[in-house]
BAKENU-462701 format. One record per residue: residue number from 1; residue in one letter; x, y, z of N, C-alpha, C in turn. Coordinates in nm, 4 decimals. Each point is the difference from the previous one (the first is absolute). Layout:
    i  aa      n.xx      n.yy      n.zz     ca.xx     ca.yy     ca.zz      c.xx      c.yy      c.zz
  NUM   A         X         Y         Z         X         Y         Z         X         Y         Z
...
This chain:
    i  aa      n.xx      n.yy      n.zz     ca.xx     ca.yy     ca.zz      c.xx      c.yy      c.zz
    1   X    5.1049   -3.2426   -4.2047   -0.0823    0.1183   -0.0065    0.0529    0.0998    0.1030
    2   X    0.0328    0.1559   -0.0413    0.0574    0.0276    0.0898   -0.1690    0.1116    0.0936
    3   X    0.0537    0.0235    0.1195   -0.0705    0.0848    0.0721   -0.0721    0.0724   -0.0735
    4   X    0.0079    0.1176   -0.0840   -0.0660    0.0609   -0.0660   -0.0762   -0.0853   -0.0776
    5   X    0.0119   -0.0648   -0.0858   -0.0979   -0.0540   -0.1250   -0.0775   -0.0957    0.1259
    6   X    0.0144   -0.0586    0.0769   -0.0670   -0.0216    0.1420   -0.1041    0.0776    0.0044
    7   X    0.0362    0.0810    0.0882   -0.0990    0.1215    0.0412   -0.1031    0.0677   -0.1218
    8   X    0.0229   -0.0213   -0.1053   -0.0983    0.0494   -0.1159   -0.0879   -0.0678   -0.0433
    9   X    0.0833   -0.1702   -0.0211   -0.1196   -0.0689    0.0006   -0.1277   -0.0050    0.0719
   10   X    0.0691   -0.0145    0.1463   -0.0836    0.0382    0.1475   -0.0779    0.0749   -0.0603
   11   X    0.0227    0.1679   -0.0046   -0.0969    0.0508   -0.0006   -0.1054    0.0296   -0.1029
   12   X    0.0600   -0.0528   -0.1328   -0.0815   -0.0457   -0.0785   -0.1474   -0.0792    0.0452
   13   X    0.0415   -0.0962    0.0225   -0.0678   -0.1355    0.0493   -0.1014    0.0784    0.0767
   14   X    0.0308    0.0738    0.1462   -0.1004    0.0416    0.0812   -0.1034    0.1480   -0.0511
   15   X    0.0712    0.0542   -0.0593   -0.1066    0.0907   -0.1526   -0.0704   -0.0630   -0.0227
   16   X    0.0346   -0.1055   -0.0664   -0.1212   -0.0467   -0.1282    0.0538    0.0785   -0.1470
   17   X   -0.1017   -0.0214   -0.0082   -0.0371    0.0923   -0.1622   -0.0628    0.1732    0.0548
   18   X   -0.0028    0.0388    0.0981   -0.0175    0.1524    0.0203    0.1460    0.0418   -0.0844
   19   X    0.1501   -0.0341    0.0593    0.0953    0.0527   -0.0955    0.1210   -0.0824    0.0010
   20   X   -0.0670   -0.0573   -0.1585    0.0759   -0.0844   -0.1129    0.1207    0.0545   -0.0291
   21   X    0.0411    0.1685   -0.0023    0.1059    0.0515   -0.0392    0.0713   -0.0321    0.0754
   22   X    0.0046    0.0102    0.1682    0.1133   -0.0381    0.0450    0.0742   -0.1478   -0.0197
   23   X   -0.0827   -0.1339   -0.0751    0.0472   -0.0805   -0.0406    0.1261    0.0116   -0.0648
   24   X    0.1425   -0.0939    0.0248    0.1295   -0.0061   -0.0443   -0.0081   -0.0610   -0.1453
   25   X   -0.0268    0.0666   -0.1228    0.0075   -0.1312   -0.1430    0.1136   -0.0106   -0.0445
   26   X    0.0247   -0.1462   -0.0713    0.1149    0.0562   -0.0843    0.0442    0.0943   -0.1142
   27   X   -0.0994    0.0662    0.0077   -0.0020    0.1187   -0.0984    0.0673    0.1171    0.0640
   28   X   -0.0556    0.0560    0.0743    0.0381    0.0570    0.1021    0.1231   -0.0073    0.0598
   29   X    0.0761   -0.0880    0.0360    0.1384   -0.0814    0.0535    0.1086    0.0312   -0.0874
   30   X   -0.0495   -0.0303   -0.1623    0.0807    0.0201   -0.0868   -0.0555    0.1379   -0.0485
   31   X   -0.0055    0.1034    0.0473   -0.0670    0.0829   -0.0247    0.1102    0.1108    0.0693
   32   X    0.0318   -0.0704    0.1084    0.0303    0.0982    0.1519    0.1717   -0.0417    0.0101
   33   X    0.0393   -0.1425   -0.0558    0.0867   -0.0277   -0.0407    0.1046    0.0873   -0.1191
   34   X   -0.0934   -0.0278   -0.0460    0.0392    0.1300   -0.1762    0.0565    0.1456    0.0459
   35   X   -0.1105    0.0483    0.0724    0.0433    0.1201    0.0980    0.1635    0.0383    0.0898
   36   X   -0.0041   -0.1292    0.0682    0.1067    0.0169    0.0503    0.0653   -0.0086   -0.0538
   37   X    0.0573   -0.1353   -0.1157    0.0898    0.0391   -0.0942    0.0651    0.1047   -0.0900
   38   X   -0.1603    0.0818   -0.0462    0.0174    0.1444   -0.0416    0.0830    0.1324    0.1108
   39   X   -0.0937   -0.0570    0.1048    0.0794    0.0997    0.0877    0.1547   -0.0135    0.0376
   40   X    0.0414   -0.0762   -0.0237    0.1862   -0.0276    0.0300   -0.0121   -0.0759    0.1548
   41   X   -0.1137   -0.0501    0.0485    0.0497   -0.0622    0.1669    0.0692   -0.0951   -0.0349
   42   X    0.1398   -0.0228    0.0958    0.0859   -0.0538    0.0174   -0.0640   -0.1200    0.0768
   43   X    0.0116   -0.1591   -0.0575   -0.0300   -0.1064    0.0911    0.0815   -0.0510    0.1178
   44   X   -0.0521   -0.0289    0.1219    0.1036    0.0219    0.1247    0.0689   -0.1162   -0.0441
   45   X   -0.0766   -0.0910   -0.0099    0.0756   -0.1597    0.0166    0.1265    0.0179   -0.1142
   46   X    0.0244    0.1035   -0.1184    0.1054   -0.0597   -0.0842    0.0767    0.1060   -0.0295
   47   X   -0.0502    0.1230    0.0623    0.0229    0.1052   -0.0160    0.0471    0.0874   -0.1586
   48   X   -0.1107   -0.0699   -0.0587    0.0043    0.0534   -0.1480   -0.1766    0.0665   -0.0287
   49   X   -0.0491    0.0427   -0.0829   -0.1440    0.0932   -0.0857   -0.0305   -0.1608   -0.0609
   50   X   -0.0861   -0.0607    0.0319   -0.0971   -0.0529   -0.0628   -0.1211   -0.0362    0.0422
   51   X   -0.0770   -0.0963   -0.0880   -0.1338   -0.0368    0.0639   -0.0284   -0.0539    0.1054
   52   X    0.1155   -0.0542    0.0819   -0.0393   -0.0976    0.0758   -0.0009    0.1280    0.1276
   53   X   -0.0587   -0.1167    0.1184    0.0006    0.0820    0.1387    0.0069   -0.0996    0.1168
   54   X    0.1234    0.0418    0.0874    0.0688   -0.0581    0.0942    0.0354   -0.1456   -0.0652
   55   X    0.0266   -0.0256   -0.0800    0.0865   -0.0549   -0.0963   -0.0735   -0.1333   -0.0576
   56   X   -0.1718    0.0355    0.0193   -0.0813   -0.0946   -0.0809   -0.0422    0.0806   -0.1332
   57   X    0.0454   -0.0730   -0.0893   -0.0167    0.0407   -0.1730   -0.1469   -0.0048   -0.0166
   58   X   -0.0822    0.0764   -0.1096   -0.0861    0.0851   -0.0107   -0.1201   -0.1130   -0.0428
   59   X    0.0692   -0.0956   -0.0751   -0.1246   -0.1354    0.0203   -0.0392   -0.0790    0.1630
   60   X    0.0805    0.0367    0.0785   -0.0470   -0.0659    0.0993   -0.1167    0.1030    0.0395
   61   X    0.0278    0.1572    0.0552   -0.0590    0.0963    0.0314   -0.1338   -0.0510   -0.0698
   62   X   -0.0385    0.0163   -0.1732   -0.1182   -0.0090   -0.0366   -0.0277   -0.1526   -0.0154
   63   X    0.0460   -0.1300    0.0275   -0.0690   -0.0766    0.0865   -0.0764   -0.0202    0.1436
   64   X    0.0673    0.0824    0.0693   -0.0804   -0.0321    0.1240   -0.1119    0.1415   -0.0062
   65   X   -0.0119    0.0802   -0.0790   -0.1058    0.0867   -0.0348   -0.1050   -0.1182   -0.0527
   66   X    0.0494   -0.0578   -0.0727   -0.1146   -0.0781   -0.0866   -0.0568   -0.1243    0.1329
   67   X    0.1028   -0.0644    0.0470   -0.0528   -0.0296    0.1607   -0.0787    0.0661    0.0898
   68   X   -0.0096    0.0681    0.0460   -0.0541    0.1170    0.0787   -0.1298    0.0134   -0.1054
   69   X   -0.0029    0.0483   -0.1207   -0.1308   -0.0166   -0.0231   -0.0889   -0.1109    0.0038
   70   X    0.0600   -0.0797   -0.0378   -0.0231   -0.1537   -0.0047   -0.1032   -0.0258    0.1581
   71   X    0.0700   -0.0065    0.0815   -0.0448    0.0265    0.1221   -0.1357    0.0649    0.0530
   72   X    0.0384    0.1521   -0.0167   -0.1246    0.0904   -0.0330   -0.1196   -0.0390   -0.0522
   73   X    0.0319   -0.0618   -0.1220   -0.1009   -0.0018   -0.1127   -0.0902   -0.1595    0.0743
   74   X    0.0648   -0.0648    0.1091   -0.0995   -0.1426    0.0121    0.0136    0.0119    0.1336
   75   X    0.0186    0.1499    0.0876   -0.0565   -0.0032    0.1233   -0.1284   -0.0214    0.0227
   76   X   -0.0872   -0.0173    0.1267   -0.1015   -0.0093   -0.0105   -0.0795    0.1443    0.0020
């Protein structure tokens, strides 16, 4: 899990349900993913345009989204 998807869960978790939006989904992931691809960002790790980022491919990204909710969703 890197730092960021870290820190979102975090602050997910300490929200609550006041705001659900800032929750990470995999909807969202592959959502934001798509984006970058559209946009032409160059991936550092391979130095080519695709889905992946820092050279984890785009199913890992929206697995640990689905983690992170996972999480969220059976905090107390």
């Amino acid at each position: 899990m890197t730092s960021d998807e870290y820190y979102n869960a975090h602050v997910t978790q300490m929200l609550g349900d006041r705001k659900p939006d800032l929750q990470r989904t995999p909807e969202r992931e592959a959502l934001l993913l798509g984006m970058i691809l559209r946009a032409g960002l160059i991936n550092s790790a391979h130095g080519i345009i695709d889905d992946s980022v820092d050279g984890f491919p785009r199913d890992s990204h929206i697995g640990i989204a689905e983690l992170c909710r996972e999480i969220v969703t059976r905090a107390p």
